[in-house]
C-alpha positions in Angstrom: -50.2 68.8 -3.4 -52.5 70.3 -0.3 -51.1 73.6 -0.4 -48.3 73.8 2.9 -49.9 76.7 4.8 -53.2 74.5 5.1 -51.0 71.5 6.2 -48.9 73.6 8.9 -51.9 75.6 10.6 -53.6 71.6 10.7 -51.3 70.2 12.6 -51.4 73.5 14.8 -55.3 73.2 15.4 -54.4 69.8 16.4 -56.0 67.9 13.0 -52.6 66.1 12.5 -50.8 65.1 15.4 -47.1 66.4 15.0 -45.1 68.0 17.5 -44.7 72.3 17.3 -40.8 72.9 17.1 -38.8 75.4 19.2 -36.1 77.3 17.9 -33.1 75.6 20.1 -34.4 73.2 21.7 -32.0 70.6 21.1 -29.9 68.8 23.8 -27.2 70.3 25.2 -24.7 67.3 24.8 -24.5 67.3 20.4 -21.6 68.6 19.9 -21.7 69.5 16.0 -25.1 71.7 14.7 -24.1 71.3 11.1 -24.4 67.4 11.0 -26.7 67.0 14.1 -29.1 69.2 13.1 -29.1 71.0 16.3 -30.1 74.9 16.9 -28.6 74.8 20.5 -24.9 75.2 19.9 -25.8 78.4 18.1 -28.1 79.9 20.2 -25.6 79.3 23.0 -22.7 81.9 21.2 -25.2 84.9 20.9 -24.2 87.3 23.7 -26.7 88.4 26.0 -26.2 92.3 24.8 -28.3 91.2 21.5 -31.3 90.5 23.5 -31.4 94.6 25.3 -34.7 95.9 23.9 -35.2 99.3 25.6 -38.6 100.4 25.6 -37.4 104.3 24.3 -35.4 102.7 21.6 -38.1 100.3 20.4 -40.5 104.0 20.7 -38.3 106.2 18.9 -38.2 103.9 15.9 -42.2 103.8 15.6 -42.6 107.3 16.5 -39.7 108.4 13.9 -41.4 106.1 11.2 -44.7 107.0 11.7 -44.1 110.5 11.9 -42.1 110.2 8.3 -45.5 108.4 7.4 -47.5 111.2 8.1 -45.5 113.8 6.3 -45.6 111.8 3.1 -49.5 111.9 3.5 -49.6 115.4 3.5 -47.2 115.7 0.8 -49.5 113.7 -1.3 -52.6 115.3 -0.1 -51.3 118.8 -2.1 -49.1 117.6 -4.7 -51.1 115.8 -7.9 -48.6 115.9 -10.8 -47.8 112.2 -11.5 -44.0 112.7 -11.7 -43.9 114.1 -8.3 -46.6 111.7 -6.8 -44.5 108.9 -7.8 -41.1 109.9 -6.2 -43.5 110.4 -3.3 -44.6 106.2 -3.6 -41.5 105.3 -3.6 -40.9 107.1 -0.3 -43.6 106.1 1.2 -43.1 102.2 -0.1 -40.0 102.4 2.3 -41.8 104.2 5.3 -44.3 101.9 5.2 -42.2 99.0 4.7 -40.1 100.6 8.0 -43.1 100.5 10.2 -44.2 96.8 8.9 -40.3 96.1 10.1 -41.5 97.5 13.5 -44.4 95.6 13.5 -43.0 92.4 12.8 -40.1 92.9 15.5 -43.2 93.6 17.9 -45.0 90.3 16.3 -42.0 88.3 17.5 -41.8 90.2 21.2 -38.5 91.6 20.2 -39.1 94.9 20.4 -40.2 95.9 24.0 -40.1 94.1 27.2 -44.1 93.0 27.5 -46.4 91.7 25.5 -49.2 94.3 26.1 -46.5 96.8 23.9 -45.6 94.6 21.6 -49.5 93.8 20.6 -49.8 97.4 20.5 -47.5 98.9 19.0 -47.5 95.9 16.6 -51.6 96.2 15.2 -50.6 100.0 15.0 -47.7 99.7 12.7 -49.4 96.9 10.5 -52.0 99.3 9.9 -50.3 101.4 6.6 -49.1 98.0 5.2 -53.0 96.9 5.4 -51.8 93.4 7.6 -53.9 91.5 10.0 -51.8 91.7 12.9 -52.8 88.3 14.4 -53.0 86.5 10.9 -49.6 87.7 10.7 -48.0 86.5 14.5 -50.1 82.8 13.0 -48.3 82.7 9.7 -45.0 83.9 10.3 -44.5 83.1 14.1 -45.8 79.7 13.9 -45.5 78.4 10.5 -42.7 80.2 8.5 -40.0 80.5 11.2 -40.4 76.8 12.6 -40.6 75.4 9.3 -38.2 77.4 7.1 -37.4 76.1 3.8 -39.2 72.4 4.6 -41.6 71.1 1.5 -45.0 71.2 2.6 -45.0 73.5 4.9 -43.4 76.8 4.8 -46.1 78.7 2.9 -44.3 82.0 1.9 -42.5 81.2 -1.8 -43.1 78.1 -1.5 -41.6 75.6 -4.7 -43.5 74.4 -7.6 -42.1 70.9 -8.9 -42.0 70.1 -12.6 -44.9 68.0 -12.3 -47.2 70.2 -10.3 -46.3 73.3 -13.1 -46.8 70.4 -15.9 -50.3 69.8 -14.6 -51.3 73.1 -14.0 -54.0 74.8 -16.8 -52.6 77.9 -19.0 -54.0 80.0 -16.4 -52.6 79.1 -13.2 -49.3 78.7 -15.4 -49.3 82.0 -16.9 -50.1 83.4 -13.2 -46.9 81.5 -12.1 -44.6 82.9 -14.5 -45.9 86.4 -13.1 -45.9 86.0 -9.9 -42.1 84.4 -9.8 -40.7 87.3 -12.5 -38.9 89.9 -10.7 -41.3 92.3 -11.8 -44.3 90.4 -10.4 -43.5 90.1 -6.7 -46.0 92.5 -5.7 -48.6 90.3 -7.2 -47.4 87.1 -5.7 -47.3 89.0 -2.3 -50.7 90.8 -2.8 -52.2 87.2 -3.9 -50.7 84.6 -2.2 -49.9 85.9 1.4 -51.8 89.4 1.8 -55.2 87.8 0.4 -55.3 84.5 0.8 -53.4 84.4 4.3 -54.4 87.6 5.6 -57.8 88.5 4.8 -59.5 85.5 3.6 -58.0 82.3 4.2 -59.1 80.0 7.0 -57.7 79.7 10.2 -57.3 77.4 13.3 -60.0 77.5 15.6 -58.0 79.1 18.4 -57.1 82.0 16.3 -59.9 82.3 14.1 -61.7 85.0 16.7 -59.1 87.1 17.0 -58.0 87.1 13.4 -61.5 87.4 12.3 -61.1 90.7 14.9 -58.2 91.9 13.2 -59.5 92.3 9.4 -62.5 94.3 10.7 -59.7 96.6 12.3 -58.1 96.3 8.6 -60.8 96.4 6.5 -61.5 99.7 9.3 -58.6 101.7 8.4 -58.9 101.2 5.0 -62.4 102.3 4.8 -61.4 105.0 7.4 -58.5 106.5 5.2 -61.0 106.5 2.0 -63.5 108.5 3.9 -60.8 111.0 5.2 -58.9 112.0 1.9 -62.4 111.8 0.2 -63.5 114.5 2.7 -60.4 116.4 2.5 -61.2 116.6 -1.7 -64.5 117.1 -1.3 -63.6 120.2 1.2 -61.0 121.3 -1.3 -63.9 121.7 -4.3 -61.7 118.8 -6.2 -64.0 117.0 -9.0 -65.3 113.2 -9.1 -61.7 112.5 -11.0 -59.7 114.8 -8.2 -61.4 112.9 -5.5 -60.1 109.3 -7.1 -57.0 110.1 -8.0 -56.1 111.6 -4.7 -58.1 108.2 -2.8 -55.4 106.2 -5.1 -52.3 107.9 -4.5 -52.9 108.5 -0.1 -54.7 105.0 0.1 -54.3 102.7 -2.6 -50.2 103.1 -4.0 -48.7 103.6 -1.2 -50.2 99.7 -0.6 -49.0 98.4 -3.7 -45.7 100.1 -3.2 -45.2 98.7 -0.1 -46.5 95.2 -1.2 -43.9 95.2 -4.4 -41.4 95.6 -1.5 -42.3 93.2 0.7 -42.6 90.5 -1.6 -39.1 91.4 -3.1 -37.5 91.5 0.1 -38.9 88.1 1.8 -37.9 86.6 -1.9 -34.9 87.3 -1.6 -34.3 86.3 2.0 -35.0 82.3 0.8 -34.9 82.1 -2.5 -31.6 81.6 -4.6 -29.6 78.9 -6.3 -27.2 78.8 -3.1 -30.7 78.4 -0.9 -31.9 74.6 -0.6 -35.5 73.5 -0.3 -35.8 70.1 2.0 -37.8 67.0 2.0 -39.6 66.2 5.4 -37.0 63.6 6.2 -34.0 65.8 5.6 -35.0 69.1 7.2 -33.3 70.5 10.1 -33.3 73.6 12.1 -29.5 74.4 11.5 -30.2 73.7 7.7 -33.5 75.7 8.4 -32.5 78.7 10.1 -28.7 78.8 9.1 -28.5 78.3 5.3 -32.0 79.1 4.5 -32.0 82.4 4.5 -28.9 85.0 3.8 -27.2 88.0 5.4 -27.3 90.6 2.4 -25.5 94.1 3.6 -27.9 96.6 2.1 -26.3 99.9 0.2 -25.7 103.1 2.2 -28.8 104.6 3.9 -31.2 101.6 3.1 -31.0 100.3 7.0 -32.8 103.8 7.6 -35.4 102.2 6.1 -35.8 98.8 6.5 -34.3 98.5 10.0 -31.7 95.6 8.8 -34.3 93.0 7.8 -31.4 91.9 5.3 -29.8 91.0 8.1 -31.7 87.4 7.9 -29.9 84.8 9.3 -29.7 85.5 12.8 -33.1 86.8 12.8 -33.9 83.2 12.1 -31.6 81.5 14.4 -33.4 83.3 17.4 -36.6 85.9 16.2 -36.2 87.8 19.8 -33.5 89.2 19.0 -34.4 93.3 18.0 -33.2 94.8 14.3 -31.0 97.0 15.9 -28.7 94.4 16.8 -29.1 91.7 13.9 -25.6 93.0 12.5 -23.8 92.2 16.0 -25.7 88.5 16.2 -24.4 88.3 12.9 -20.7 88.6 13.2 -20.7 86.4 16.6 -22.8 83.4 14.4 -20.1 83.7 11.4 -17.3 83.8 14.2 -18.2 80.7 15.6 -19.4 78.8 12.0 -16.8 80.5 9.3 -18.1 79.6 6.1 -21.9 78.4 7.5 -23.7 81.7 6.1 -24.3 83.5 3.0 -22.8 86.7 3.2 -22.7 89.1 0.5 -23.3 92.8 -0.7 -27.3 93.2 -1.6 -27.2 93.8 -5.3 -30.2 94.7 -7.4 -29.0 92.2 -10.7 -28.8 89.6 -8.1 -32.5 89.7 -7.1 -33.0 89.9 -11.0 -30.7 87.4 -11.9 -31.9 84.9 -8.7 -35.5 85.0 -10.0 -34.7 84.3 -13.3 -33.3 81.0 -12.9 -35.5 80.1 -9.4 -38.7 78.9 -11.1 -39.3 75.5 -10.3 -37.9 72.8 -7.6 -36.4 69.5 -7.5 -36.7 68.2 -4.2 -35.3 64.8 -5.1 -31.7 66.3 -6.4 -32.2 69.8 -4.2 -32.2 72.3 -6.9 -33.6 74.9 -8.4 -34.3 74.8 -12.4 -35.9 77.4 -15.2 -39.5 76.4 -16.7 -37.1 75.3 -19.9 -35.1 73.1 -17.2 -37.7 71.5 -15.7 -39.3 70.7 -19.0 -36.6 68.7 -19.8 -37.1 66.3 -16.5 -39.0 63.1 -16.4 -42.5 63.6 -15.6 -42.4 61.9 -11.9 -39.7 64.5 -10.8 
């Protein structure tokens, strides 16, 4: 199968001639979203107080985030002792992950009024998570969101079938089964988005410049930060293994960290037994943006954090909507469509228990099956 984020950003460099979707574009006359298809209906019940974005809100989040970012920097500048460095990661795993939250609402224009802010304040806090700020507005903007849950091209834990994973060598197989274990979604995210997508891959020719522009600012930062905390060592009389270890745990953890998050949390925004892939022919955006994805109310304190990303669903429906009021467009989509939205308590044994038995995909009878599942299909499926 040509893999789906090559066959989405074609047909957006104009190689394959297919229309771009809008979220809610659908005509006002159809009258029921869930059979129709339809977005509109939807869209049309979200009150207009979900869409205030005050510029001093949207600041005091970055500033607050960044700030936290900075203190956890310092931290791990003086302290070395590896039990004390890694409560420190996982701290700074959820900072970081806070400002790529901030980011991503900027991405979408969500989070201030004009576009020159967003942009800004956007490539700023993309900078900890290591993310090409324009790679990302290509891949998630105008691939993932239109195209939610659709074979072929949403890119972003996308399904293997039976066949593909049968014809695959012991290699790419054995990467599979690490990559879709709940203890391998940092790899997955690391390889398959942050590499491939981010700094690497190829792009449309009407983004490639300013992509291209992005990973030097990237590849920058990193390079920048390395310098810095080497200097800082090197000031402090540390020795050749003082220097590396504090370069891996200011620079290089608090990455990983944050990529073990990220990969966790966007897996468990779409993938589940309760979440259906869909053919081409049998894709919609109510199916798309309504019941693929989930609204998963995060434990006590979490939000502080991660700035109710849980909160997925109505994110989807309509992405300018800002974090901070995800939980009101939440209840006014389940008051209108009772029983149209997963809703449920996010629990750690789910995530476990979800990626165990979300391996592979038949897209003929919608489901989801375990390797020893989909070894028992005909080889066709």
């Amino acid at each position: 199968m040509v893999h789906a984020y090559e066959v989405a950003t074609s047909f957006l460099n104009g190689r394959v001639t297919l229309p771009l979707p809008s979220l809610g574009t659908a005509p006002a006359t159809e009258p029921a979203p869930a059979s129709t298809g339809s977005l509109k209906p939807v869209l049309d019940i979200l009150p207009d107080s979900v869409y205030d974005n005050p510029t001093g809100r949207g600041m005091t989040y970055f500033i607050r985030d960044l700030a936290m970012y900075a203190a956890l920097l310092a931290a791990l500048v003086v302290v070395s002792n590896v039990f004390a460095v890694a409560a420190l990661e996982v701290g700074m795993a959820l900072v970081i992950s806070g400002l790529f939250v901030v980011a991503h609402d900027a991405a979408h224009g969500a989070l201030f009024k004009t576009k020159r802010m967003n942009s800004v304040v956007g490539h700023l806090a993309m900078l900890p998570s290591w993310h090409v700020y324009e790679g990302w507005v290509l891949g998630h903007n105008r691939v993932h969101h239109p195209y939610a849950v659709r074979q072929g091209y949403d890119f972003v834990w996308h399904p293997t079938t039976p066949h593909e994973y049968a014809a695959m060598g012991w290699w790419r197989r054995s990467l599979h089964k690490a990559e879709w274990s709940w203890v391998g979604m940092g790899l997955y995210y690391l390889h398959q988005v942050w590499w491939k997508k981010m700094m690497v891959g190829q792009n449309p020719a009407r983004w490639a410049k300013t992509i291209r522009r992005d990973r030097w600012v990237v590849t920058g930062f990193i390079a920048g930060m390395l310098a810095l905390f080497s200097a800082v060592g090197i000031a402090a009389g540390d020795s050749p293994a003082g220097l590396l270890w504090l370069d891996v745990r200011t620079v290089v953890l608090p990455f990983l960290g944050f990529s073990y998050v990220i990969g966790s949390v966007v897996h468990i925004h779409h993938i589940s037994p309760e979440i259906r892939w869909w053919k081409k022919e049998e894709w919609t955006k109510f199916k798309a943006q309504m019941q693929g994805t989930t609204v998963l109310r995060a434990p006590k304190g979490l939000n502080f954090f991660i700035h109710w990303i849980m909160v997925h669903v109505p994110h989807h429906v309509d992405m300018r909507v800002p974090m901070y009021h995800l939980e009101e467009a939440a209840a006014a989509i389940e008051a209108a469509f009772p029983g149209s939205v997963i809703d449920r308590p996010m629990r750690f044994r789910d995530f476990v228990t979800n990626s165990r038995a979300c391996k592979l995909y038949d897209f003929d009878a919608g489901r989801w099956l375990t390797y020893a599942a989909g070894r028992q299909l005909p080889a066709d499926i």
